[in-house]
LOLO-943441 format. One line per 8 residues: for each residue x, y, z of N, C-alpha, C. Coordinates in steps of 0.2 Angstrom, whole numbers, plus 5000, padded with zeros to 4 digits. Layout:
<pts>
X Y Z X Y Z X Y Z  ...
</pts>
This chain:
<pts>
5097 4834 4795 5093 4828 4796 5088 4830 4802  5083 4826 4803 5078 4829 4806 5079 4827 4816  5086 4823 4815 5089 4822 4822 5094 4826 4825  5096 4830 4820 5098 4838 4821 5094 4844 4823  5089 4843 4823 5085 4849 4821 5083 4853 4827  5084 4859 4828 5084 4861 4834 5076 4863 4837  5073 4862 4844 5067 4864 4843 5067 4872 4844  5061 4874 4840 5059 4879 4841 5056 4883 4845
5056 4891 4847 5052 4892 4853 5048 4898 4850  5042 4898 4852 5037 4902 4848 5036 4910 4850  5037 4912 4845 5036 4921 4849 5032 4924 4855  5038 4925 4857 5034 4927 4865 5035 4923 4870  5036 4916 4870 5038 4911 4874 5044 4909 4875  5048 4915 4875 5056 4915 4875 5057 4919 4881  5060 4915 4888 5061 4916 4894 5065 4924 4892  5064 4929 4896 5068 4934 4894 5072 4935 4902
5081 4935 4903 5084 4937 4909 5081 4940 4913  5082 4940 4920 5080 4946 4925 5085 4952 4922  5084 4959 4923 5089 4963 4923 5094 4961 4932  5101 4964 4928 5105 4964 4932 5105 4969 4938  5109 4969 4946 5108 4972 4947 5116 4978 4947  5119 4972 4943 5127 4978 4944 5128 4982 4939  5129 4990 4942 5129 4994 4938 5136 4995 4933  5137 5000 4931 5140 5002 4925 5147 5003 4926
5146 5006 4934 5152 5009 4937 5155 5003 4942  5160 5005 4944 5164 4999 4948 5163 5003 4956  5168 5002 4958 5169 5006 4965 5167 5000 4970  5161 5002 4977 5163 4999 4982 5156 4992 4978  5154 4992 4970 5151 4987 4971 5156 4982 4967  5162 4981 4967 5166 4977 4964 5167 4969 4970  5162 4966 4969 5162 4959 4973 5161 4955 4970  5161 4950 4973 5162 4941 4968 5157 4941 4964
5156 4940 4958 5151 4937 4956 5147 4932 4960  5149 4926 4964 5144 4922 4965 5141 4926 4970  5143 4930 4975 5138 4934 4980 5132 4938 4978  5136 4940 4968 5128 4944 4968 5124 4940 4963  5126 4932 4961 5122 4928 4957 5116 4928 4964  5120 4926 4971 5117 4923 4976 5111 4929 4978  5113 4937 4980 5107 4940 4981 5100 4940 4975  5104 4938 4968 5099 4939 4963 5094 4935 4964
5097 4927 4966 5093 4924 4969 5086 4924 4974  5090 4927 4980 5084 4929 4984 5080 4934 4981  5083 4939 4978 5079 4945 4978 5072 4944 4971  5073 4939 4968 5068 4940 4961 5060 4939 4965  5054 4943 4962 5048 4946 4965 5046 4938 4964  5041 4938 4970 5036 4934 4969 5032 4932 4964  5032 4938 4961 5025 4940 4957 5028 4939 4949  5034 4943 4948 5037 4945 4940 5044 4942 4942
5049 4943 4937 5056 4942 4936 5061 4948 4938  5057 4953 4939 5063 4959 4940 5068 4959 4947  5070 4963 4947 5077 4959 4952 5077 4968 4955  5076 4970 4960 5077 4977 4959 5081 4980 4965  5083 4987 4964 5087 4991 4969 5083 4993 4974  5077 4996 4971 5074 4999 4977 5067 4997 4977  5059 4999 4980 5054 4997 4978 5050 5003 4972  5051 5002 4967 5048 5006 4964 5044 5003 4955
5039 5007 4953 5035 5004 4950 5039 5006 4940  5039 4999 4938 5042 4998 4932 5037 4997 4927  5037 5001 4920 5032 4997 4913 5033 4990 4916  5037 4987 4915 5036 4979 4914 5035 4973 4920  5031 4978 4927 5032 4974 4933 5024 4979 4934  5018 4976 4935 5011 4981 4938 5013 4981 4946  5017 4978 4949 5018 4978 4955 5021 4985 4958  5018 4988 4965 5021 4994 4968 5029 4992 4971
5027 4985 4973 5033 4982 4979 5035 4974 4975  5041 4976 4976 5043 4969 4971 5045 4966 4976  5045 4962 4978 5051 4956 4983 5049 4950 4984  5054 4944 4987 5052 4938 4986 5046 4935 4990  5046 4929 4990 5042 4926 4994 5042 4928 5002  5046 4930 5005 5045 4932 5010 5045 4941 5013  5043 4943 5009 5043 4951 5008 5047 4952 5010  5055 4951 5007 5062 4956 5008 5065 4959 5001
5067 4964 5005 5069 4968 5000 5075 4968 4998  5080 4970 4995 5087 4968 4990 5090 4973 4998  5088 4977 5002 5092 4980 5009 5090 4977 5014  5086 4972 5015 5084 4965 5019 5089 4961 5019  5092 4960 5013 5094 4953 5013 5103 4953 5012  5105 4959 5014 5113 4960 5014 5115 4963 5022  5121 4960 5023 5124 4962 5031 5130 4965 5029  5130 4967 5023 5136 4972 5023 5133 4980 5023
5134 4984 5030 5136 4989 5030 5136 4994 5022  5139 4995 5018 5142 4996 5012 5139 4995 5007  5133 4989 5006 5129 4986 5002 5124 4991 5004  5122 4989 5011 5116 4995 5013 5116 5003 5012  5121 5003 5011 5121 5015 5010 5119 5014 5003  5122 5007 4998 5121 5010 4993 5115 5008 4989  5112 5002 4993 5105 5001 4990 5098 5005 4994  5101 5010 4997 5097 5017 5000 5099 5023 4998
5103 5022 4993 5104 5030 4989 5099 5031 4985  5096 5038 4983 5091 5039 4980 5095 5038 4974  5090 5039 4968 5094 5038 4960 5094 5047 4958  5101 5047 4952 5101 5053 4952 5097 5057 4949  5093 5054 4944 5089 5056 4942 5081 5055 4946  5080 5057 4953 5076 5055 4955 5070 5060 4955  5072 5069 4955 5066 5072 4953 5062 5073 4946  5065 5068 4942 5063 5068 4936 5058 5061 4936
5060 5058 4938 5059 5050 4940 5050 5053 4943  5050 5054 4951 5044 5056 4953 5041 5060 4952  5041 5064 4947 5037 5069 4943 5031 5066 4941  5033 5059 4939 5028 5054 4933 5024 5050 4939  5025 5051 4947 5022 5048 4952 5017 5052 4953  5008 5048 4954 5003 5051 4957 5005 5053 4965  5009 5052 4969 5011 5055 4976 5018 5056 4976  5021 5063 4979 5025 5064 4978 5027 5067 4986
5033 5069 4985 5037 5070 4992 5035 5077 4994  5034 5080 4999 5030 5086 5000 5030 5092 4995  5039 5092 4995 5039 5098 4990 5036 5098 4982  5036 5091 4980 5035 5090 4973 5028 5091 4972  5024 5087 4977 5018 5086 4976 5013 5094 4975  5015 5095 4981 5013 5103 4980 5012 5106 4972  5019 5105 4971 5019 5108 4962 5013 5102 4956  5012 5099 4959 5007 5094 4952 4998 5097 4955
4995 5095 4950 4988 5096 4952 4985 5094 4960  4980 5100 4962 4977 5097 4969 4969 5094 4969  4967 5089 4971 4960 5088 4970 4959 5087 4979  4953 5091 4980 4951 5090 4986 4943 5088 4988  4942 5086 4992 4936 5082 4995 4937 5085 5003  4930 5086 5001 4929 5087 5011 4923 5079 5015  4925 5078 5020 4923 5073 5026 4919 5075 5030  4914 5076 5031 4910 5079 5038 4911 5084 5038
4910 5090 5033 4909 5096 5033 4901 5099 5033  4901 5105 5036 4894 5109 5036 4896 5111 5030  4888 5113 5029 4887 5118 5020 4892 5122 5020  4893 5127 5027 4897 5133 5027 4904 5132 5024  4908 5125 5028 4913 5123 5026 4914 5120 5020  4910 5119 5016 4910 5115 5010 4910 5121 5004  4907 5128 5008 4909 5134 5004 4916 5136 5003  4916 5137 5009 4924 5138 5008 4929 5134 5006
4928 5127 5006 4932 5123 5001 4932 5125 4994  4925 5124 4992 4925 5127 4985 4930 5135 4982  4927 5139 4988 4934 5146 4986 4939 5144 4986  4941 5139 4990 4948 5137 4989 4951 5135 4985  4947 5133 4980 4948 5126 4974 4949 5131 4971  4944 5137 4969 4945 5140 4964 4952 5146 4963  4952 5146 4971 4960 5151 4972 4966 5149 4968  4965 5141 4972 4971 5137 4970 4971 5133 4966
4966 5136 4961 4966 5132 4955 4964 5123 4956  4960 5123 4961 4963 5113 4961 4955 5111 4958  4952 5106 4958 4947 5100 4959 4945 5099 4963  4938 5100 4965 4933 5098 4970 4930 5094 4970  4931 5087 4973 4926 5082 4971 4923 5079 4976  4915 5078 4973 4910 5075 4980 4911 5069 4981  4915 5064 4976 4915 5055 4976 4923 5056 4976  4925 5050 4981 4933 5051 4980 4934 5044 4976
4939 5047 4973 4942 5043 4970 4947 5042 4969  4953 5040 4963 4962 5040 4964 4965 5046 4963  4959 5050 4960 4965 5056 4959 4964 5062 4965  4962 5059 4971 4962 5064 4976 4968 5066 4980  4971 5070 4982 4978 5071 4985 4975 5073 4992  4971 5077 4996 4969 5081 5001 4961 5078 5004  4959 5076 5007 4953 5074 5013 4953 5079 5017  4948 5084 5018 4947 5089 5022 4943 5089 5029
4944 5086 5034 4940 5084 5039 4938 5089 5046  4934 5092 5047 4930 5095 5052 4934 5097 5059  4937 5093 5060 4941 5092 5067 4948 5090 5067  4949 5090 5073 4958 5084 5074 4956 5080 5075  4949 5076 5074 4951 5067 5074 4946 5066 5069  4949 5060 5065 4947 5057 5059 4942 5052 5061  4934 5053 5056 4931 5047 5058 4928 5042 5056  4925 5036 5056 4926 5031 5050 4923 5031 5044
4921 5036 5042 4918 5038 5035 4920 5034 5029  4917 5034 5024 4922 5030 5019 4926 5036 5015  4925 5042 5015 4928 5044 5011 4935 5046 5015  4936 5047 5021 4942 5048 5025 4947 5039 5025  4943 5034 5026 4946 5028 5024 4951 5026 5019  4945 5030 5014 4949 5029 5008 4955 5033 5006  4953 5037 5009 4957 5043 5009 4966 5041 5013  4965 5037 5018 4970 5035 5024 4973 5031 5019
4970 5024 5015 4973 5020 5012 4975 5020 5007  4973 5029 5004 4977 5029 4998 4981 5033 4999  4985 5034 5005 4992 5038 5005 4989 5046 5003  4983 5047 5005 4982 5057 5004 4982 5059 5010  4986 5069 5009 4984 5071 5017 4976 5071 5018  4978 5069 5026 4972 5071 5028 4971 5076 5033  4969 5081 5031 4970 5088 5034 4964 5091 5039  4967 5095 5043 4962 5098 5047 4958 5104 5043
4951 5107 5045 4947 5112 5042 4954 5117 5043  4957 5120 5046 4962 5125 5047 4966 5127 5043  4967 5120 5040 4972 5122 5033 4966 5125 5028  4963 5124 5027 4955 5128 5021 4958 5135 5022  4957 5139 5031 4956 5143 5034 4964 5147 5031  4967 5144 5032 4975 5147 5033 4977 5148 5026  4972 5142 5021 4974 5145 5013 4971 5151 5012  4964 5151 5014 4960 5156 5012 4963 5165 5013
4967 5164 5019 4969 5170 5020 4974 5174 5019  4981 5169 5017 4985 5170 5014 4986 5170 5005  4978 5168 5003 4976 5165 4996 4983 5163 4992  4986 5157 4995 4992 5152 4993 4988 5147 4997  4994 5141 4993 4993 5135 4997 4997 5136 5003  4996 5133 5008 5001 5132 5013 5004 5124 5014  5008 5125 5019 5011 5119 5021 5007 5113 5024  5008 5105 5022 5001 5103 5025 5003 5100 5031
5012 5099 5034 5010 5097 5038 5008 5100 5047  5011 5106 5045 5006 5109 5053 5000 5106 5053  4996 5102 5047 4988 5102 5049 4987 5097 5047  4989 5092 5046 4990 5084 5047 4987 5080 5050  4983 5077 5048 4980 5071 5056 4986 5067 5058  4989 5066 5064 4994 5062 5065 4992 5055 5067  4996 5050 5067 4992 5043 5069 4994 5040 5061  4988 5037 5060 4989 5032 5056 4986 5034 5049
4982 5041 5047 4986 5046 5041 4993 5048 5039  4994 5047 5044 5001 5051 5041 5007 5045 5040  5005 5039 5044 5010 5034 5042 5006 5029 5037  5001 5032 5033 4999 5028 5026 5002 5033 5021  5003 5039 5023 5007 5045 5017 5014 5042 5017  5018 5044 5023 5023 5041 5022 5026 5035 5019  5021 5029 5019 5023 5022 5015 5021 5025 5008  5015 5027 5006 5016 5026 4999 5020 5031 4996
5022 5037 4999 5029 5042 4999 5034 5038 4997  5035 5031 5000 5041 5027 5001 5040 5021 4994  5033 5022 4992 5032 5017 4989 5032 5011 4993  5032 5009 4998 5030 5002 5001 5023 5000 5000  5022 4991 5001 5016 4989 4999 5012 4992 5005  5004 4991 4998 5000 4994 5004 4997 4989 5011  4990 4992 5015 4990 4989 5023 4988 4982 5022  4984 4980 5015 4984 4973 5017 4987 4969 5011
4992 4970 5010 4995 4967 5005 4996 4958 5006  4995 4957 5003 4998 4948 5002 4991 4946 5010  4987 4950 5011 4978 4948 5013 4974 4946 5012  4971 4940 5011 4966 4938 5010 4959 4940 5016  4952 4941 5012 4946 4943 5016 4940 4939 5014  4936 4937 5018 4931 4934 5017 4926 4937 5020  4918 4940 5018 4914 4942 5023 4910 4939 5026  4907 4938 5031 4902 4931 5029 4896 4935 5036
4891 4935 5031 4882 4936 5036 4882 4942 5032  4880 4947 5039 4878 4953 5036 4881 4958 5038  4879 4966 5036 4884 4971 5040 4881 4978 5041  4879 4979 5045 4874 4986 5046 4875 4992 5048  4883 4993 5050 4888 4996 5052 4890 5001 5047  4894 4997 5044 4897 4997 5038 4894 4993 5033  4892 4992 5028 4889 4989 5020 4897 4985 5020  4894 4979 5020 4899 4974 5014 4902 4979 5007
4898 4981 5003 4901 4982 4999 4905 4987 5001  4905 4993 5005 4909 4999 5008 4916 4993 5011  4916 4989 5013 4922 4984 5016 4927 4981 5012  4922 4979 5005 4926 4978 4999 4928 4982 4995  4926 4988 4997 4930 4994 4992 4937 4995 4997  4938 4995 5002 4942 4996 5006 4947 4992 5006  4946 4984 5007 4951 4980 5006 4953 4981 4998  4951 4982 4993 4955 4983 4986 4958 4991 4988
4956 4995 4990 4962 5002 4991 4966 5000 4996  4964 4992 4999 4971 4992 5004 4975 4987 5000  4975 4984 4996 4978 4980 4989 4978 4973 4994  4972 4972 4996 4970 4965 4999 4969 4961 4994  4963 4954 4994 4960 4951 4989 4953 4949 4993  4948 4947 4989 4943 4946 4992 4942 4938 4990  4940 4933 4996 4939 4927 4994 4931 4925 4993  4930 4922 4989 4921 4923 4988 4918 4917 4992
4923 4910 4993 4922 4906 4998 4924 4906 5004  4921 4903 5009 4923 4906 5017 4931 4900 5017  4936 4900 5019 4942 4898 5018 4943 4893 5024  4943 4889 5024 4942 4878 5027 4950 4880 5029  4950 4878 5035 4958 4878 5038 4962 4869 5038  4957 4864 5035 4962 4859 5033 4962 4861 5025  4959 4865 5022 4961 4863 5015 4966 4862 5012  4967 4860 5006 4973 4862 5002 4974 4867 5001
4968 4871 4997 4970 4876 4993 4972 4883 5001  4969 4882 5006 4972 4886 5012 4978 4886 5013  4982 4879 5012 4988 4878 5016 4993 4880 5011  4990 4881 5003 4997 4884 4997 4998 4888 4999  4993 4893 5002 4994 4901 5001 4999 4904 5003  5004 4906 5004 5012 4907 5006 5012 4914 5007  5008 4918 5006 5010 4926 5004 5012 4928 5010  5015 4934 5013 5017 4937 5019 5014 4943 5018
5012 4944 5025 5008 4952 5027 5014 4955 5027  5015 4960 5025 5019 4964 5025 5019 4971 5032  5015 4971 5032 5011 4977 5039 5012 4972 5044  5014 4965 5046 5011 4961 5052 5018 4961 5055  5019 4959 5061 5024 4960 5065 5030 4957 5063  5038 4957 5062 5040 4951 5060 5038 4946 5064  5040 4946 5070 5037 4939 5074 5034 4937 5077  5027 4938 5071 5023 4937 5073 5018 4931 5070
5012 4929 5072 5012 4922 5066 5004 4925 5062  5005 4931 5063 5001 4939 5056 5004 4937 5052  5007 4936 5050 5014 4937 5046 5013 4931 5041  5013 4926 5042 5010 4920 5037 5003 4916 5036  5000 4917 5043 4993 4917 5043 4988 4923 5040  4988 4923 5036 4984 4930 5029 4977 4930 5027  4976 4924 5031 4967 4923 5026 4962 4924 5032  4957 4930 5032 4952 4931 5039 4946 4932 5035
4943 4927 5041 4934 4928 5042 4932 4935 5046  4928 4941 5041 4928 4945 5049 4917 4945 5046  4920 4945 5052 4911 4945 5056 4907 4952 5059  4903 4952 5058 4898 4959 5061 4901 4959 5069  4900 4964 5072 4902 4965 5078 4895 4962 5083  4891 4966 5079 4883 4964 5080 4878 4958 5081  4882 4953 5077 4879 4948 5074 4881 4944 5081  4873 4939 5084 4873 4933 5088 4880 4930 5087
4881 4928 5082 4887 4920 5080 4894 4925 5081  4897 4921 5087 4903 4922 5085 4908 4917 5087  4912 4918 5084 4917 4910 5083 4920 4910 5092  4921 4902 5092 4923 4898 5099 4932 4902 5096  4936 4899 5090 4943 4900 5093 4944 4909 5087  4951 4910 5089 4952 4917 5087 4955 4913 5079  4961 4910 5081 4963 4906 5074 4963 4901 5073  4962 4898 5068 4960 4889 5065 4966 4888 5058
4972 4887 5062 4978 4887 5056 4978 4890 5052  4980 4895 5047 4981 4898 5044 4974 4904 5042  4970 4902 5046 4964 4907 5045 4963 4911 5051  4961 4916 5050 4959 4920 5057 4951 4922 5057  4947 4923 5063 4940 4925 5063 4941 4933 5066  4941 4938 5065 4940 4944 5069 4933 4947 5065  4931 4953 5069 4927 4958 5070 4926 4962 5066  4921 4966 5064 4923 4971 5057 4926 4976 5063
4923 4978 5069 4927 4983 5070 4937 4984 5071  4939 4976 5072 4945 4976 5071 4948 4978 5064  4945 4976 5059 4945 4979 5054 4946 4986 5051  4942 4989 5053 4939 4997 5055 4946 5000 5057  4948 4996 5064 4953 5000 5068 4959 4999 5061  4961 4993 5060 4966 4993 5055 4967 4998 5051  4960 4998 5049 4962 5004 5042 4962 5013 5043  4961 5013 5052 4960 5021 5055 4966 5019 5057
4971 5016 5061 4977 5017 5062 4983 5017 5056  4981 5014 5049 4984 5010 5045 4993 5003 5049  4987 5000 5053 4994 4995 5055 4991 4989 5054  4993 4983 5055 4988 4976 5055 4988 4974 5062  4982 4977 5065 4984 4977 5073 4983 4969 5075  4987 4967 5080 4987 4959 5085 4980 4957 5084  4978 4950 5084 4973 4947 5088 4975 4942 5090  4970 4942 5098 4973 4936 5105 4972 4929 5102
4975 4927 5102 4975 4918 5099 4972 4915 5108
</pts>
């Protein structure tokens, strides 16, 4: 009878479970079912369904960092001791696992292809990087782009170039001309980190080494005037290699659509109010106009050079309210 009839749901539109997080084996994960209904709970992504052990990127999640609404992770969100050793074990299968990753842990990376770019090199130096490519078999490129691993820069300090920016926000070393010198003579690759920029290259390697989200994750950016420093459009290649967003309207601190926005900076202090205030106006350093307050509720006004500095340290540095 047509009072029976069951409705139907249409292909594809069949809610599909999170995966579980409990394994196969028992041991020290044998606890109550409702304690691990309750972390499922917390831990399901903001963005997708997945429910996961560690931060790593899945076919059926585009996301790097899966976590909830308040950027925590499934070892955030447990105070047993015991829980944490074991959602910090690597998986057994983990050098097979990062093989399939564009950045790898020192020693694996090594072993995949290298692409190099140089940053504020003389001709002289841009010759010898090319011998070195073809020593070491790598890729020389003038324009960076994702498949670069190595940034070669002149000195021991890094400088605001876009090609070193990018280079900092995509997790590549960024190396001194000495490593060129130290391949060249050995004709091997050498070690990268004796010749490292320290600071805030090396702590953008090691996040995306770790796979954490990038520097301006769950950020929103609006540019507003003009920029003669740096090119707006140089600004907006920046914030997308920091996996920012860009808003094309200047963002109203009574609005509604302001006050939905809920994402957590994940780079911002914990207690800090970085942390859920996400959306900034940044302005020419140059420009006459500049704003009376620093924040206006969930908005903030800064400088491009605060900006700048962000992305040479990789940290989301304070500003004075």
């Amino acid at each position: 009878m047509p009072g029976n009839r069951q409705p139907r749901v249409r292909s594809g539109n069949q809610p599909r479970p999170a995966p579980t997080m409990e394994p196969a084996s028992g041991g020290a994960w044998a606890h109550s079912r409702a304690a691990l209904d309750r972390l499922e709970k917390l831990l399901r992504c903001s963005r997708c369904t997945n429910v996961l052990r560690e931060p790593v990127c899945l076919g059926g999640c585009e996301h790097i960092f899966c976590s909830n609404i308040f950027g925590l992770r499934p070892v955030d969100c447990t105070d047993s001791e015991n829980m944490k050793s074991l959602l910090l074990l690597p998986e057994k299968n983990e050098s097979s696992s990062t093989s399939h990753c564009s950045v790898m842990h020192t020693g694996q990376r090594r072993d995949g292809p290298l692409v190099l770019i140089g940053s504020g090199l003389s001709s002289e130096q841009q010759k010898m990087l090319s011998e070195l490519a073809a020593i070491l078999k790598a890729k020389k490129c003038t324009e960076f782009d994702s498949t670069v691993t190595h940034v070669i820069v002149p000195g021991d300090i890094v400088q605001s170039t876009l090609k070193c920016m990018l280079g900092i926000l995509s997790g590549c070393w960024i190396l001194k001309f000495e490593w060129v010198k130290a391949c060249l003579q050995r004709k091997e690759c050498e070690q990268e980190e004796k010749y490292e920029i320290p600071g805030g290259p090396q702590r953008s390697r090691l996040n995306r080494e770790q796979l954490l989200p990038k520097l301006f994750d769950g950020c929103y950016f609006y540019f507003g005037g003009t920029f003669r420093h740096h090119p707006k459009d140089n600004l907006i290649k920046l914030v997308t290699a920091a996996g920012g967003q860009i808003l094309s309207r200047k963002p109203k601190p009574d609005s509604d659509v302001t006050q939905t926005i809920n994402t957590v900076a994940y780079h911002a202090k914990p207690d800090s109010d970085q942390r859920f205030c996400t959306q900034y106006i940044i302005y020419e350093d140059l420009s006459n106009h500049r704003p009376e307050r620093v924040r206006q509720g969930k908005v903030w006004m800064a400088p491009s050079s605060w900006f700048i500095d962000c992305v040479m340290s990789f940290e989301l540095l304070p500003l004075d309210s």
